[in-house]
Each structure stands twice: as structure tokens, then as C-alpha cells.
C-alpha positions in Angstrom: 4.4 -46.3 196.8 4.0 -42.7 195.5 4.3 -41.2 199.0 7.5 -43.2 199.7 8.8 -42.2 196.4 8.2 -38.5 197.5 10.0 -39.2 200.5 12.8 -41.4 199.4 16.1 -40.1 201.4 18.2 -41.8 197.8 15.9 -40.5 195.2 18.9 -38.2 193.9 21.6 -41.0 194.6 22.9 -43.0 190.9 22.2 -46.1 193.1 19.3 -48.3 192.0 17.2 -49.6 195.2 16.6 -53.2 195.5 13.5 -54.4 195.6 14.0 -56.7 198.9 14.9 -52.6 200.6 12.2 -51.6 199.1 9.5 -53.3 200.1 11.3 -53.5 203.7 11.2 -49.6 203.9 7.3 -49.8 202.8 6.6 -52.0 205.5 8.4 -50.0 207.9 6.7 -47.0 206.5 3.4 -48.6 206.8 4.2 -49.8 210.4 5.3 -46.3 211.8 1.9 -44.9 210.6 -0.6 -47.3 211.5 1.4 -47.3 215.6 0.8 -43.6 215.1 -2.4 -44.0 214.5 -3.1 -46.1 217.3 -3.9 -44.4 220.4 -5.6 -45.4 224.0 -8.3 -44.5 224.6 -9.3 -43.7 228.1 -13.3 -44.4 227.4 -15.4 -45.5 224.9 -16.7 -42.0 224.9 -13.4 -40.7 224.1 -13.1 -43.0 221.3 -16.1 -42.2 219.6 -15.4 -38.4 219.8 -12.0 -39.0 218.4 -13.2 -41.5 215.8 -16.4 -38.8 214.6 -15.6 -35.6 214.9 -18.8 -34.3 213.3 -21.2 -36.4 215.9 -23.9 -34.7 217.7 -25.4 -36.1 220.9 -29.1 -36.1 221.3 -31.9 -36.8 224.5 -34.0 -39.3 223.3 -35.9 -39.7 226.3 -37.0 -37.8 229.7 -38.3 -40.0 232.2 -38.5 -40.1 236.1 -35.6 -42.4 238.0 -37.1 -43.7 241.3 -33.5 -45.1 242.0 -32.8 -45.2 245.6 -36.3 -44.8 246.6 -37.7 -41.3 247.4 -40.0 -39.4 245.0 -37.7 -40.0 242.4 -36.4 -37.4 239.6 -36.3 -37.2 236.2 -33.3 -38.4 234.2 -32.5 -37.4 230.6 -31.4 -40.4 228.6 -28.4 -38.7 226.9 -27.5 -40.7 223.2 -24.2 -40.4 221.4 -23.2 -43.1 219.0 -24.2 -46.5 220.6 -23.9 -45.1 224.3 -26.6 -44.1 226.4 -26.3 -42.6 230.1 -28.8 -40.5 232.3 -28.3 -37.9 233.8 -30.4 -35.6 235.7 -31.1 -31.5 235.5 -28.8 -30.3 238.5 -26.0 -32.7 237.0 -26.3 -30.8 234.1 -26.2 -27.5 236.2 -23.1 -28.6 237.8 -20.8 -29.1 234.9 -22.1 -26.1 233.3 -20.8 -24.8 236.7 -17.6 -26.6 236.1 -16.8 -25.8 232.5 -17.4 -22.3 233.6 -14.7 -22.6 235.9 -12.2 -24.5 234.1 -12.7 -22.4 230.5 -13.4 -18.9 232.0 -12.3 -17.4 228.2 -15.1 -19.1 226.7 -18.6 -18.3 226.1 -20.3 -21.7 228.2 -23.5 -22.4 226.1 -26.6 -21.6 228.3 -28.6 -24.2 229.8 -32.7 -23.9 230.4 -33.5 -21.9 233.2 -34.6 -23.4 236.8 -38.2 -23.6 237.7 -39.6 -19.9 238.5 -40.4 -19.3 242.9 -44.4 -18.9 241.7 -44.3 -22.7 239.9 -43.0 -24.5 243.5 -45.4 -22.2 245.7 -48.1 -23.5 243.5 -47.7 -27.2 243.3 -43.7 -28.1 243.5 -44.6 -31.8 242.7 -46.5 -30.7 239.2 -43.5 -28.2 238.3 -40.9 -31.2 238.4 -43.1 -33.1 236.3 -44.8 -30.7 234.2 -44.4 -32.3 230.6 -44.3 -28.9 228.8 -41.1 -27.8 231.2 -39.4 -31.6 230.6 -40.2 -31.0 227.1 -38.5 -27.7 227.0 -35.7 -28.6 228.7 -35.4 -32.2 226.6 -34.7 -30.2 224.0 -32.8 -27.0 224.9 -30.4 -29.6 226.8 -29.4 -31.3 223.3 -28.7 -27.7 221.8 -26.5 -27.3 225.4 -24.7 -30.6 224.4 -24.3 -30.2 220.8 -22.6 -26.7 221.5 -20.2 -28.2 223.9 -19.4 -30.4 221.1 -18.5 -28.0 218.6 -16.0 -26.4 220.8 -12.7 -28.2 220.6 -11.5 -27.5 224.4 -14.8 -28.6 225.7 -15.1 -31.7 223.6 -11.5 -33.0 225.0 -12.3 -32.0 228.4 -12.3 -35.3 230.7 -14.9 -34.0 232.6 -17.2 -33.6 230.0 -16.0 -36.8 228.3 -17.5 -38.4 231.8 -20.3 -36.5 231.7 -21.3 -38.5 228.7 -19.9 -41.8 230.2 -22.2 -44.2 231.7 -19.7 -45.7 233.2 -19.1 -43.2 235.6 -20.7 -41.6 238.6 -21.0 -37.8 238.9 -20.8 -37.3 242.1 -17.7 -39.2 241.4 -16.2 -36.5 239.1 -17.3 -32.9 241.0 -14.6 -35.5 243.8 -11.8 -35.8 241.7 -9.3 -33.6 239.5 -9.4 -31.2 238.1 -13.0 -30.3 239.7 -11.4 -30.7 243.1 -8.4 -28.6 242.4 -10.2 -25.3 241.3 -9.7 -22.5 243.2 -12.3 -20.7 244.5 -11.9 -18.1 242.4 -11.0 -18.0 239.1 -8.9 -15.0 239.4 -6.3 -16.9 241.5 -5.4 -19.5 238.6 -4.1 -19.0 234.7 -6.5 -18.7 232.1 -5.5 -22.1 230.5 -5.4 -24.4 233.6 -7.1 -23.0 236.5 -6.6 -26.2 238.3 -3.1 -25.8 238.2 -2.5 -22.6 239.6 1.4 -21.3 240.3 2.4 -20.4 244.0 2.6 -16.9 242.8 -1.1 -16.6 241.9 -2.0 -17.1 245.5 -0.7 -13.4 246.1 -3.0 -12.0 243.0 -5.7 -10.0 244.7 -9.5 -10.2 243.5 -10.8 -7.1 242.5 -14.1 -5.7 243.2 -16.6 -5.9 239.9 -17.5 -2.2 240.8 -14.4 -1.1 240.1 -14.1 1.5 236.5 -10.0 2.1 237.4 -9.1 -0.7 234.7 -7.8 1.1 230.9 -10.2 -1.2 229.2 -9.1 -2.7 225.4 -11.9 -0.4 222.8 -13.1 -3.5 221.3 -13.9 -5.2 224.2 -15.9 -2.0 225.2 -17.9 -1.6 221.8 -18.5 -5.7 222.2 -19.8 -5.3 225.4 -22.3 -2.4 225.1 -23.3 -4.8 222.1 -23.8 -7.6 223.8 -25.6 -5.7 226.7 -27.6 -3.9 223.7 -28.6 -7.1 222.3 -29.8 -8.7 225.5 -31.6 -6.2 226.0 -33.4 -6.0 222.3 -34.2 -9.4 222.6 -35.6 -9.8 226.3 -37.3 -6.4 226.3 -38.3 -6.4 223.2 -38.7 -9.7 221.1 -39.4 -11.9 223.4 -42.5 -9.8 224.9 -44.3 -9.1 222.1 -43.8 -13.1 220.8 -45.4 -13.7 224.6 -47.9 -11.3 223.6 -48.6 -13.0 220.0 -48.3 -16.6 221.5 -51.1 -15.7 224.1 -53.0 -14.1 221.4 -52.7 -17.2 219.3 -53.9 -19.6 221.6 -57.0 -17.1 222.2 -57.2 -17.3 218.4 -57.2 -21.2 218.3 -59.8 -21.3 221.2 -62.0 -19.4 219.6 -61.7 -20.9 216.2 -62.9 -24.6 217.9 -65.8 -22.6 218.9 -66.2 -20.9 216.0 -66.2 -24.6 213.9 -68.6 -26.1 216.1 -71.4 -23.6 215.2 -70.9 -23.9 211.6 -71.5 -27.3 211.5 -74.5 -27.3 213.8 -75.6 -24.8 211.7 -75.1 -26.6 208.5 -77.2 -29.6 210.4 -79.9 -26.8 210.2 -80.0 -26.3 207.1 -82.5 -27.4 204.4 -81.0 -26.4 201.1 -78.1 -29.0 200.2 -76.1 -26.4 198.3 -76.1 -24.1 201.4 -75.6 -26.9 203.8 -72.4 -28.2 201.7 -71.0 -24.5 202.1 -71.6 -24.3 205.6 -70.1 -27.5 206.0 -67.0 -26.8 203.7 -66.9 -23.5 206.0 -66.5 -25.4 209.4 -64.5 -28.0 208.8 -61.7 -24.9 207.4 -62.6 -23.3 210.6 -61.5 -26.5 212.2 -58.6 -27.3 210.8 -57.7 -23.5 210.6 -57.9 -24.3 214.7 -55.7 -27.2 214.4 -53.2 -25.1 212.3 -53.1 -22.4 214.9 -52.1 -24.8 217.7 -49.4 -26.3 215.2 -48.0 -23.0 214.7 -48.0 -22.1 218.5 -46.0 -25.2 219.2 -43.6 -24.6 216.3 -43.3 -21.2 217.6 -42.2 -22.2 220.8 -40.1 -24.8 219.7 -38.0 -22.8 216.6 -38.5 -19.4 217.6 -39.1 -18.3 221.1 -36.5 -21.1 223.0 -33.7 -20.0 220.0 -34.6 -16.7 221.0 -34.7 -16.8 224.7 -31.2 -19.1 224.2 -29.5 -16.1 222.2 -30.5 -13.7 225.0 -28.7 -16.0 227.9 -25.6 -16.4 225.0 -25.6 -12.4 225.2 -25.2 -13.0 229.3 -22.5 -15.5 228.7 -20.9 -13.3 226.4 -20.7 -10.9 229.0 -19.6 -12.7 231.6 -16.5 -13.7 229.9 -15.6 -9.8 228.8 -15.9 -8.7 232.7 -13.6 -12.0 233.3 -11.3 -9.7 230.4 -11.3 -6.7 232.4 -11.3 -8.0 235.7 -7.9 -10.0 234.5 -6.4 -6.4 233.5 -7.2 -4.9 236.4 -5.9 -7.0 238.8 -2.4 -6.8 236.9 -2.9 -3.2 237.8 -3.7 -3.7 241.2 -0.4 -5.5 241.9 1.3 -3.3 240.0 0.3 -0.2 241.5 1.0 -2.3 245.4 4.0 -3.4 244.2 5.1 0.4 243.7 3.6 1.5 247.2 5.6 -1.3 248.9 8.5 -0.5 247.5 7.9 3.2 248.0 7.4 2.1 252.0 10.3 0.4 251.9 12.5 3.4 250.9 10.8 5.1 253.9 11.9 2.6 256.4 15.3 2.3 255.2 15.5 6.0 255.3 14.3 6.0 259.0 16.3 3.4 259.9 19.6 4.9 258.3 18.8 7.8 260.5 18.3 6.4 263.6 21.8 4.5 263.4 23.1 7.7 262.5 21.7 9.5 265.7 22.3 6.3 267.9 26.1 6.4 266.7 26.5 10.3 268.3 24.3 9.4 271.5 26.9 6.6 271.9 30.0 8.8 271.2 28.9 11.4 273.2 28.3 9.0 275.9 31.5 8.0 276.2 33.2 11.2 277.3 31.6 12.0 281.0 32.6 8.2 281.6 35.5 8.5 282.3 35.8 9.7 286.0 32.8 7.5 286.9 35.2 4.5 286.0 38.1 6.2 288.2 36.3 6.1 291.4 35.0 3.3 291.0 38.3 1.8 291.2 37.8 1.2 295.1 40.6 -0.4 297.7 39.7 -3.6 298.7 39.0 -3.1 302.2 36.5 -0.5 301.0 35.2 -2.3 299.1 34.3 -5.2 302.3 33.4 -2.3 304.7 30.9 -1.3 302.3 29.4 -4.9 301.8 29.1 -5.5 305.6 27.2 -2.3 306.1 25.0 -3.8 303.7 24.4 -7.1 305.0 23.9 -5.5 308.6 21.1 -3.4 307.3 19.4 -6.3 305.8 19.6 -8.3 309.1 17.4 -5.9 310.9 13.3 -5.9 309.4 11.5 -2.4 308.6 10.0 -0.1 310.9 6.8 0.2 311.6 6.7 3.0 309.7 8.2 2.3 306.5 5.4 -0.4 306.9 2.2 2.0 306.5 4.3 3.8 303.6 4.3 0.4 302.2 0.6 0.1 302.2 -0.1 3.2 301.4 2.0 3.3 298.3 0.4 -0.1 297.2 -3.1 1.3 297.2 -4.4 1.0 293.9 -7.7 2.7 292.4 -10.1 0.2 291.1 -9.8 -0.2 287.3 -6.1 1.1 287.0 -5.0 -2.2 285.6 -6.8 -2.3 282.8 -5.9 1.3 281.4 -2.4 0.5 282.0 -2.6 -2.7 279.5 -4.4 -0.4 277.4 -1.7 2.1 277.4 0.7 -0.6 277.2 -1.0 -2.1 274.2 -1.0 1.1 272.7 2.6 2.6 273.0 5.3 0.6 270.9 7.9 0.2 273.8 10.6 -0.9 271.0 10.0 0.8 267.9 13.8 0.3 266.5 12.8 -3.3 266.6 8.9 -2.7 265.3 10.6 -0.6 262.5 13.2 -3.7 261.3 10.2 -6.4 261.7 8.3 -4.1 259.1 11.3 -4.0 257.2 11.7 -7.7 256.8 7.4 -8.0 256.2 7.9 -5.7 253.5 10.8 -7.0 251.7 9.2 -10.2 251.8 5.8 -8.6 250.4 8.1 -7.2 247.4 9.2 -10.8 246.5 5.8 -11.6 246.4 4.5 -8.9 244.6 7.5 -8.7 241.9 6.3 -12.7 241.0 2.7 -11.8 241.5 3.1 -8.7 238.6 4.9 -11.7 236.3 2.4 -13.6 236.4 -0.9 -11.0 236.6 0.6 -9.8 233.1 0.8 -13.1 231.5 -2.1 -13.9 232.3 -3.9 -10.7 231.3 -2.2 -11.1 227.9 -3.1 -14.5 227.2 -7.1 -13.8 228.1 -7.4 -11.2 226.1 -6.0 -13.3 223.5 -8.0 -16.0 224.6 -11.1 -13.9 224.8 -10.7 -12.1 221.3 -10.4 -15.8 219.9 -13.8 -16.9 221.5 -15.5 -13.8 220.9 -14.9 -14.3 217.2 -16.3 -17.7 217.2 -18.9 -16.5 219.0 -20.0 -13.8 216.9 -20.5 -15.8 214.2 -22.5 -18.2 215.9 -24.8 -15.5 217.2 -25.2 -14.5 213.4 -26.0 -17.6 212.5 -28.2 -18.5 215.1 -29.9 -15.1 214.4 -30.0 -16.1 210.6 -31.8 -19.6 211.5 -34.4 -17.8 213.9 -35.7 -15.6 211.0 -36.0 -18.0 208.6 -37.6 -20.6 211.2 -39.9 -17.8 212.1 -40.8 -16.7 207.9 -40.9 -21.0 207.5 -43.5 -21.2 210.5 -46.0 -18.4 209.1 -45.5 -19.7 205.3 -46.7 -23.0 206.2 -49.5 -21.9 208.0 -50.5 -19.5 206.1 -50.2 -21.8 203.0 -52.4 -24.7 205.1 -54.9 -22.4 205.9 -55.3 -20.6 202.1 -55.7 -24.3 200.7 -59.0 -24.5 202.7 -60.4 -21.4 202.0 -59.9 -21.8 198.2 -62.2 -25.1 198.9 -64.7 -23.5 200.9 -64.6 -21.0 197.9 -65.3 -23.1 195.3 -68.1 -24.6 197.3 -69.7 -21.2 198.1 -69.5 -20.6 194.1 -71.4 -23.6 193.8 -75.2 -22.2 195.2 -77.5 -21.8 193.1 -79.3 -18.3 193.5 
């Protein structure tokens, strides 16, 4: 009642409501909202993201699929809510793929990396099914899924929604819209909608990544040599020397087992219980010092290195999507700069043509003077006339001499080859150029047209990216900083447990050193 109160249209009328309009403008009140509320839904899926906007998705399982016979694959078993579906690594590919078409202006979260050349020369049935590279992946996929989540465009994509829909097959999807109407290039749609590009952005033209022309915005420069900076921090830098520590770890661990084993066969050995309980108290903390080093390899792995490796492939993405930026401002300048030369061509051909109508209008007047006697005698008296057309047809009764007959041949001699230089001469020399010169006229206007909606367009479209762009690089600088913030403190977390383990055991093989008697 308070809200309708607020809202009452006769709260500064004298007239005192009734209570039978009262309560009927409640439940009209009441029944507006809730048919606002209601929505369909065109999936389950798309329910449940609408209904929990905070819900993550997660892989609970990574198993192989011998569906359709074969050697079979391995499907992730993606969960979200109370719906399961599977889906396999190259699906996974493939609408990374897709989303990078259909959002170019965002930064697509990266997706684990394919199996390296040297794994499938070795044994390609082992690296499908290697459980260390499923594990990897069974993971890094859910922080792929859980990204996509946390950006609004991508969640309320459809093809994403599907993605998540067991309802629905793939294969099904990359066949249908939008997937099906993306151009093959995502410089020859809008930023927003590549799948529904205007008829004008077929006449954009695709410039050449190599090209520097482009007057680049300064903070996409500075965020670009920083992205490029950080990439190469972390995969030069971090991430060998964490290879280097990881390896050295495992060599540590190894050698620790060993390093157990002979203290307790040596405290077997020997005779004086106070020594033997050191020694003994001595290898079972080498032991479990072992067991904590292979603990904090795998948490390593797990919380630092794929985080890590992940930031570096954001730093790629993040890239990607700036070039996108500049390639979108460059073409505008492209068509620009060809929409000036064609119009700068065009004023040459009209000029040319104005000047051959101009010379073709004296040729004609000056024509016209010597005719004049040549149409006197031709005037000719009729009889004239008939004599002259007998003598004709009497010289056409009689056939040529034998003579005119070798002149004949002898004129249609013809060197070997002559033909073919004379279509090649007659390819070559424009036997019509007034009419060449009015075609290219009419090409060109027509180009202009095209050009003139082509620079409409190329600008919008360059304004709204970088817009777009300056939007998602935001966002995505703060992720970075917080993904950076949760790799150092899952790194400090990692070496303070185990460096806390591994102190509780040597204070106890202290205190039972302290203990022999001398």
C-alpha cells in the first residue's frame, strides 16, 4: 500500500478514495507487475541464468564418450543449477571461435591450449587420455565458463545459452543463426551485430595487419605495449623460472623418499633406543616432508602456474581486440582516402569528356562547309543516273580475268602467325575510347555511391569500437589486477602452508634429538 500511496495519481485531490477503488487499483497494480515479471523463457538454461544471476557453472566430471562407436572422446560433464550436458574439447574450441566472432570488442576468456606436435608423435592415443592434461583442462574449462558468465553480453548470448543446453546439439548451432550468418571477416559487419551486416559494409575493404598508416588513439597505444609488456613478463619470465622451480621440486621430493628410507633403515640398526627414536622421528619428517613437497607441486600447478599461464593468453586476447581497434580506424581511412581518389578521377573524366565534345562540335562545324558542292553534283538527271547503273550491272555479268585472279591469290597470302598478333593488337588498342571513357564514367559514379555509404558506415563503426573497446578494456584491467592479486596471495598461501607443515615436524624431531642421553 505505501508504494501505491506514493504513486496515487488523486493523492493532492480533496476527494476521499473509496475503499472498493482502492483495493481495485491494488489489484490492478499487483497484476501489471507480477505480468511484467513474467517472461518466456526460451530454455531452461535461460531461465536459470535469468533467475540467478550470481551462478557459476562447474565440470564435475571428465570422462571418455564412446557414442557412435569409434575410439571415443572425452566429454566434459558441464553442471549449472540442476542441468548437466557434455560436451567435448573442440566444442569448446568452436564457440570460443564463435564468441570471438560475434563480440570482436571483448576480451574472449582463453581456453587451455591444444595438445603440443611432440605429445601426438609420441603416443597420440596416451595424449588424449593423459589424466594430468584432462585434469588441467577439467579445470581451466570452468574458469573459461565462469568468465563467460560474468560478462553480461556473453551470458545472454543464444549461442552460449545452447552451449550449456543439453537439449541441444552443437553441430546443430555452428548450422543455424547467427553462427551461419557471420561474415567471413569481421571487418565486413558492425561491431554490435556482426551477423547482421548492412549492404554498405560489403564495400568496406580489409586492411592489411602490417599496415602503420592508421592515427592510432594514445591510450590504446600505451595499453598495448602493456599488454605486449606483460605477456612477455610473464611467459619469459615467470613462467620459466616456476618451470624451473616445479622441476626442481619434484627432484627435491624424489630425493627426500630416498632420503626417509635410509633413515629408517638406519634407525632399524641401531642399538641405543634414544638414538633409534631420533632417527626414527628424523625419517618419518623426511617422509612426510616428501609428501609435502608433492602437495605443494600440485598446488603450484593448480593456483599458480595455470592462473599464470591463463593471464599471459588474457594479455593475447587483450591484444587481439586492440588490433581489432585499429584495424576498425583504418579501414574508415582507407575508404576515405578511395573515396577522394574516385572522386578526384571522376573530375578527370568529366574534364576529358567536356573537351572531346568541345573538339567533336568544331570537327562537325567545319565539316559542314566543303559539303556543300559535293551535295550539288550529286543531284544527277535521271537518265544519268540509269546509264550509270547499267554500266554497272554489265560489268558484273562478265567474271575476272585471269589476271585479276593471281592478284587475288597473291594478295591473300598470309604469313604464318599474322593472326594472332593482329588479335593482340586488336586487344590492345581501344578502337572506341569516347565510349571506354563514358563506361568508366558510369563505373565510377557508381563506385562513389558506394564509397560515400561505405565512409558512413566505416565511421560509425570505428566510433562505436573504440567505445566499445575502452568499455571492455576497463573491465578487463581490473580483472587482470585482480587475477594478479589472487596469484600472489595463492602463491605466499602455498609456501606458508608448507613451510608451516614441514616446521611442525622438525620441532618434533627436535625435541626427540634433545631427548639422548650423552
Amino acid at each position: 500500500m505505501a508504494d501505491f500511496e506514493d504513486n496515487n495519481p488523486f493523492a493532492d485531490s480533496d476527494r476521499p478514495m473509496s475503499d472498493t477503488e482502492s483495493h481495485n487499483d491494488v489489484d490492478a497494480q499487483i497484476a501489471t507487475e507480477s505480468q511484467a515479471t513474467r517472461r518466456h523463457f526460451a530454455s531452461r538454461i535461460e531461465h536459470i541464468l535469468e533467475e540467478f544471476p550470481d551462478i557459476t557453472a562447474q565440470i564435475i566430471d571428465a570422462g571418455k564418450n564412446r557414442e557412435g562407436g569409434g575410439s571415443g572422446y572425452i566429454a566434459y560433464t558441464i553442471r549449472i543449477d540442476n542441468v548437466s550436458t557434455r560436451r567435448r574439447y573442440s566444442e569448446f574450441e568452436s564457440l570460443r571461435a564463435c564468441l570471438e566472432k560475434m563480440f570482436p570488442t571483448e576480451v574472449i576468456p582463453p581456453i587451455p591450449e591444444k595438445h603440443s606436435m611432440t605429445d601426438y608423435a609420441a603416443s597420440p592415443t596416451k595424449a588424449k587420455e593423459d589424466v594430468n592434461i584432462i585434469q588441467h583442462r577439467q579445470r581451466m574449462l570452468t574458469v573459461f565458463l565462469n568468465r563467460c558468465l560474468r560478462n553480461p553480453r556473453i551470458r545472454g548470448c543464444s549461442v552460449f545459452q545452447r552451449f550449456l543446453d543439453p537439449n541441444v546439439s552443437w553441430s546443430e548451432v555452428l548450422n543455424d543463426s547467427p553462427v551461419i550468418d557471420l561474415p567471413k571477416s569481421v571487418l565486413k559487419a558492425p561491431p554490435t551485430q556482426p551477423w547482421n551486416p548492412t549492404p554498405a559494409h560489403q564495400y568496406l575493404p580489409i586492411p592489411s595487419g602490417s599496415s602503420k598508416k592508421v592515427v592510432a588513439d594514445p591510450s590504446f597505444v600505451a595499453m598495448e605495449e602493456n599488454s605486449k609488456e606483460y605477456e612477455a613478463v610473464i611467459s619469459n619470465g615467470l613462467e620459466k623460472v616456476n618451470r624451473r622451480l616445479l622441476k626442481h621440486l619434484r627432484s627435491l621430493s624424489t630425493d627426500l623418499s630416498a632420503l626417509g628410507a635410509a633413515y629408517n633403515a638406519y634407525s632399524l640398526s641401531e642399538s641405543i633406543p634414544d638414538v633409534s627414536a631420533a632417527l626414527e622421528r628424523t625419517g618419518q619428517a623426511v617422509d612426510s616432508g616428501f609428501l609435502n613437497t608433492k602437495e605443494l607441486v600440485d598446488s603450484l600447478s593448480s593456483s599458480f602456474s595455470e592462473p599464470l599461464a591463463e593471464s599471459a593468453q588474457m594479455a593475447t586476447a587483450t591484444r587481439s581486440v586492440l588490433r581489432y581497434a585499429r584495424q576498425r580506424q583504418l579501414q574508415y581511412e582507407q575508404t576515405a582516402e578511395s573515396l577522394a581518389q574516385k572522386k578526384g578521377l571522376l573530375e578527370t573524366l568529366e574534364n576529358s569528356e567536356a573537351q572531346a565534345e568541345r573538339i567533336n562540335s568544331v570537327l562537325r562545324q567545319n565539316s559542314r562547309e566543303p559539303s556543300e558542292p559535293l551535295r550539288a553534283e550529286s543531284v544527277l538527271p535521271a537518265d544519268s543516273a540509269d546509264r550509270e547503273t547499267e554500266t554497272e550491272a554489265s560489268v558484273e555479268q562478265f567474271p575476272p580475268t585471269h589476271a585479276e585472279s593471281n592478284v587475288s591469290k597473291k594478295a591473300s597470302f598470309k604469313f604464318p602467325g599474322i593472326n594472332k598478333l593482329n588479335d593482340a593488337l586488336h586487344g590492345i588498342i581501344d578502337h572506341d575510347p569516347e565510349a571506354t571513357r563514358r563506361n568508366t564514367i558510369g563505373k565510377t559514379r557508381e563506385q562513389i555511391s558506394q564509397l560515400q555509404e561505405a565512409v558512413v558506415v566505416a565511421k560509425e563503426d570505428s566510433e562505436k569500437t573504440k567505445e566499445l573497446v575502452k568499455e571492455g578494456l576497463m573491465d578487463s584491467h581490473k580483472t587482470k589486477l585482480n587475477d594478479l592479486r589472487a596469484i600472489m596471495i595463492a602463491f605466499a598461501k602455498c609456501q606458508l602452508e608448507w613451510s608451516k607443515a614441514n616446521a611442525s615436524l622438525w620441532r618434533e624431531v627436535q625435541e626427540q634429538a634433545e631427548k639422548i642421553s650423552i
